[in-house]
C-alpha positions in Angstrom: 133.7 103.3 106.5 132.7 100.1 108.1 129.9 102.3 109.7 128.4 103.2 106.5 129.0 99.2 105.0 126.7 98.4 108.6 124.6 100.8 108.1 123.6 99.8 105.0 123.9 96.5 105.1 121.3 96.9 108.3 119.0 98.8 106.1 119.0 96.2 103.4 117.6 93.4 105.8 115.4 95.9 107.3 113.9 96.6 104.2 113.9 93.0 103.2 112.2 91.9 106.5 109.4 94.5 105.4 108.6 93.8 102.3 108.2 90.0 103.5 106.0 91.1 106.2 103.6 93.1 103.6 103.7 90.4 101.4 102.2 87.9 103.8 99.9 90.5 104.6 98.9 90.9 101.0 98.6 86.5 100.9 95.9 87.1 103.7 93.9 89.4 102.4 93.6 88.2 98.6 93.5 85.0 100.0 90.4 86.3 102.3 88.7 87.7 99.6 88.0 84.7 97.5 86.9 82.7 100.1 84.6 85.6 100.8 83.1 86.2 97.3 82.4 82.3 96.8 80.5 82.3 100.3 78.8 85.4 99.4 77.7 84.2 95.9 80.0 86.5 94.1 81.6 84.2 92.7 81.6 80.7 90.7 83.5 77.7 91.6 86.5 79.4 89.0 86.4 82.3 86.2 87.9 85.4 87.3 91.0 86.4 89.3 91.7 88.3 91.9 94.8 90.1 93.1 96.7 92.8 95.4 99.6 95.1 95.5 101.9 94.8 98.0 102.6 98.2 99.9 106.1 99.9 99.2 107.0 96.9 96.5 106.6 96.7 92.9 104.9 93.4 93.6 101.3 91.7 93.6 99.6 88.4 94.7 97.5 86.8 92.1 94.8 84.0 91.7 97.0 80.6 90.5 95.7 80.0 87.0 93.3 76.8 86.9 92.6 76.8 90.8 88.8 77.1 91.8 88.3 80.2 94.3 87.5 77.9 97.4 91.1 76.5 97.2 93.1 79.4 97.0 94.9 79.8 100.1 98.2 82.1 100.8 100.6 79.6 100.1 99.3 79.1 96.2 98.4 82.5 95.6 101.2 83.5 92.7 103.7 86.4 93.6 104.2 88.5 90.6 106.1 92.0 89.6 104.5 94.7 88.1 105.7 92.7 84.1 102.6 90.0 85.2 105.7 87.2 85.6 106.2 85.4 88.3 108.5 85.6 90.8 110.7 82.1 90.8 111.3 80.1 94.3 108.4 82.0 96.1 105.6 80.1 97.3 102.8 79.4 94.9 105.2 80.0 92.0 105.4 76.1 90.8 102.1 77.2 89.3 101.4 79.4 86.7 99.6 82.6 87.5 96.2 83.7 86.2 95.9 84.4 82.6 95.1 87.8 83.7 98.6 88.2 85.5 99.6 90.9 82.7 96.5 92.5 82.8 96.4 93.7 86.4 100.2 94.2 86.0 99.4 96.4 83.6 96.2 97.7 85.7 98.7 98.4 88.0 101.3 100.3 86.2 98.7 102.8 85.0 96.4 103.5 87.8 98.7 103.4 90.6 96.1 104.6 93.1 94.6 100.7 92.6 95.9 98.5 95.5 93.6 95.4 94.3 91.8 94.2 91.5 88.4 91.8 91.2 86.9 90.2 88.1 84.3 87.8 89.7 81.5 86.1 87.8 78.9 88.0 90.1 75.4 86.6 88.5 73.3 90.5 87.9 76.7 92.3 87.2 77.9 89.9 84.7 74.6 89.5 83.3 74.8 93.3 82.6 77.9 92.4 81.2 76.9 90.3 78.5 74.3 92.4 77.3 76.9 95.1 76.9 75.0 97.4 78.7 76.2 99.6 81.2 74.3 100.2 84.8 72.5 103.8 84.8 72.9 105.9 87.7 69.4 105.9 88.8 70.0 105.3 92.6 72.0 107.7 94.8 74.0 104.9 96.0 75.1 104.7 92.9 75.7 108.5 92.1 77.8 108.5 95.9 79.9 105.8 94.9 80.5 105.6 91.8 79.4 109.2 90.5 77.9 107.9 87.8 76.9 105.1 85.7 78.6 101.8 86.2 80.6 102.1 82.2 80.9 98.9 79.9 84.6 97.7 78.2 85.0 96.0 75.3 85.2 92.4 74.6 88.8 91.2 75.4 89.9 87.3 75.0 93.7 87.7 74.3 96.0 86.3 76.8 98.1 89.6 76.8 97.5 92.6 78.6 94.5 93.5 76.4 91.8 93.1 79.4 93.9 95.9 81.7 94.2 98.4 78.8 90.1 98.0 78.2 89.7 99.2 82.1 91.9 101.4 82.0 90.9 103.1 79.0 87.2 102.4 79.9 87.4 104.4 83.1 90.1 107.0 81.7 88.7 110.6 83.0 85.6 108.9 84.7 84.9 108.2 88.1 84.1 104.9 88.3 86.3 102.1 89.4 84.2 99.3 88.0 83.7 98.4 84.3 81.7 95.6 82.8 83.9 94.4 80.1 81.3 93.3 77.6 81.1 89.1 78.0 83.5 88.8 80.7 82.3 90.7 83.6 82.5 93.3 86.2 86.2 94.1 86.9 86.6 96.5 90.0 89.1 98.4 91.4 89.8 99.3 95.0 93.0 101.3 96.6 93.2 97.8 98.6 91.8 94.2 97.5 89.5 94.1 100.2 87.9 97.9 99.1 87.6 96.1 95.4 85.8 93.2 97.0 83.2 96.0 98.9 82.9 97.9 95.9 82.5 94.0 93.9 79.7 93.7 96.3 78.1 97.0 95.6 78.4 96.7 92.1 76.3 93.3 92.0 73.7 94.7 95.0 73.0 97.7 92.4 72.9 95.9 89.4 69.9 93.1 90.6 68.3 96.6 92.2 68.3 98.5 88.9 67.5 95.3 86.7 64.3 94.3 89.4 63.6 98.3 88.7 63.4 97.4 85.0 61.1 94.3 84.8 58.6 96.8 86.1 59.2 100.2 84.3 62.2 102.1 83.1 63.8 103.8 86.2 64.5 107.5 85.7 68.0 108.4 85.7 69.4 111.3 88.8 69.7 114.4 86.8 73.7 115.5 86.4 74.1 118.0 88.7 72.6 115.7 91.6 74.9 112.9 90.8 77.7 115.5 90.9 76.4 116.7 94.3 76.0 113.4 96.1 79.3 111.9 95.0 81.4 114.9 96.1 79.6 114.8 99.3 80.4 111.5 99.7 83.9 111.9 98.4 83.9 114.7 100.9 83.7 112.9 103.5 85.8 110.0 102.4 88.9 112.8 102.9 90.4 112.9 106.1 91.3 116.6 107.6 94.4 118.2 106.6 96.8 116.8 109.5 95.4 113.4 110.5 95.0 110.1 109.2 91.4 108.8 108.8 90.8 105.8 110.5 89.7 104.2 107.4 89.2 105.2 103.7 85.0 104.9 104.2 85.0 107.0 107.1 83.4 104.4 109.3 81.0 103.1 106.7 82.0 99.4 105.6 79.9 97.3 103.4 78.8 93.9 104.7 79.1 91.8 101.7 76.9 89.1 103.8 74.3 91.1 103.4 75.2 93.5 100.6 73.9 96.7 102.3 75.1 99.0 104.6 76.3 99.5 108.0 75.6 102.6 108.2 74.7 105.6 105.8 
C-alpha cells in the first residue's frame, strides 16, 4: 500500500516538474517570437497577440493585454487554460491577458493540431485584410504551402470568442492555416508558435509579391490540379517515414524571417 501512495505521489511531482519545464519553454518561445516579428517589421509597436500551447497541458502563454510587443518578455507573458482565463499566482497573471485570450482558447479547443497562434499587423497582409480580399494562389510557393489561396474571415470586434470561431470556420475543410479576417489582419496558425511566426512571415512575403504582381497586370492564377500537385508534394515530404521521427516538421527547409525567403527549396 505505501508503495502504490509513493508511487503515485512520485508520479504527481514528476508530472508537475514537467509541465513547468514545458511551460517555460513555451515563455521562451512566444516570448521570442514577438521580439522577432517587431525586428522583422511584422509587427507594430502593439495590435495583435500572440500565443502557444504548452505540450501535454491544457494550457497556453498569451501576449499581456496593453503591453507593446518589444516588452513582452517570459515573465509577463499571461498563462491561460484552454476557457481563455488566466491562471491566478503564475507569473505575468497580475495583468490581464489579451483581449483575444478566448479566442485562441477557443482556436485551440477546435483545431487541436495548432500549437501557436499569430495575429500581427504585418503591413501587405493586413492591407489585403482590409480590402477583404483574399490572396490568389498565383505563385507555387503559395500552392506548396498553403494549397491554395490565402481565404478572408469576417469582421470580428467582440471581446468574446467571436475572432477564433471566424478562423476556424474560415479555414473549416481548407488547407490553409492563415486567414485574413477582414479589418483586423492575417491570423496564422502553426503546430508550434515559432512555425506560425514562419508561416506569418510567408504570408506577408507573398502578399507584397502578388500585390507588386498587380500594380503591373493581373497575375494568372495556377490552374487546380497544379496547386493540388505542388502542395501534396510538398506535404509529401513534410511526412517523416513510417518508423522515424523527422528531424523537423519542414524537413530541413526553415524560413529566415530576416530575410523572408528561403533556405533552401
Amino acid at each position: 500500500m505505501a508503495q502504490g501512495r509513493d508511487a503515485e505521489l512520485r508520479e504527481k511531482y514528476v508530472s508537475g516538474v514537467k509541465t513547468e519545464v514545458a511551460i517555460a519553454r513555451a515563455r521562451a518561445d512566444v516570448a521570442a517570437v514577438h521580439a522577432d516579428l517587431v525586428r522583422d517589421g511584422l509587427a507594430l509597436a502593439a495590435g495583435g497577440s500572440v500565443s502557444g500551447k504548452v505540450p501535454g497541458a491544457d494550457l497556453f502563454v498569451i501576449t499581456p493585454a496593453g503591453t507593446a510587443f518589444a516588452d513582452v518578455a517570459p515573465e509577463n507573458l499571461v498563462l491561460c487554460g484552454l476557457d481563455g482565463a488566466s491562471i491566478a499566482g503564475t507569473p505575468g497573471s497580475e495583468a490581464a491577458p489579451s483581449a483575444a485570450s478566448l479566442s485562441h482558447a477557443y482556436v485551440y479547443r477546435h483545431m487541436t493540431d495548432v500549437g501557436g497562434i499569430v495575429h500581427a499587423l504585418s503591413p501587405y497582409a493586413s492591407a489585403w485584410a482590409a480590402r477583404g480580399q483574399e490572396i490568389p494562389c498565383v505563385l507555387a510557393i503559395i500552392a506548396e504551402e498553403f494549397g491554395g489561396p490565402v481565404p478572408t474571415g469576417p469582421l470580428t470586434l467582440a471581446d468574446d470568442d467571436s475572432l477564433g470561431r471566424g478562423v476556424v470556420d474560415a479555414l473549416a475543410g481548407r488547407r490553409p492555416r492563415a486567414v485574413l479576417l477582414q479589418n483586423l489582419g492575417p491570423v496564422v496558425l502553426g503546430s508550434t508558435v515559432k512555425d506560425a511566426a514562419n508561416r506569418a512571415a510567408l504570408v506577408e512575403g507573398v502578399a507584397r509579391i502578388v500585390q507588386l504582381a498587380r500594380d503591373g497586370g493581373l497575375p494568372s492564377p495556377l490552374p487546380q490540379s497544379d496547386v493540388d500537385r505542388l502542395y501534396e508534394a510538398r506535404a509529401a515530404l513534410q511526412t517523416p517515414p513510417a518508423g522515424r521521427a523527422a528531424a523537423s516538421t519542414r524537413s530541413g527547409r526553415q524560413l529566415n524571417i530576416a530575410t523572408k525567403t528561403k533556405t533552401s527549396r
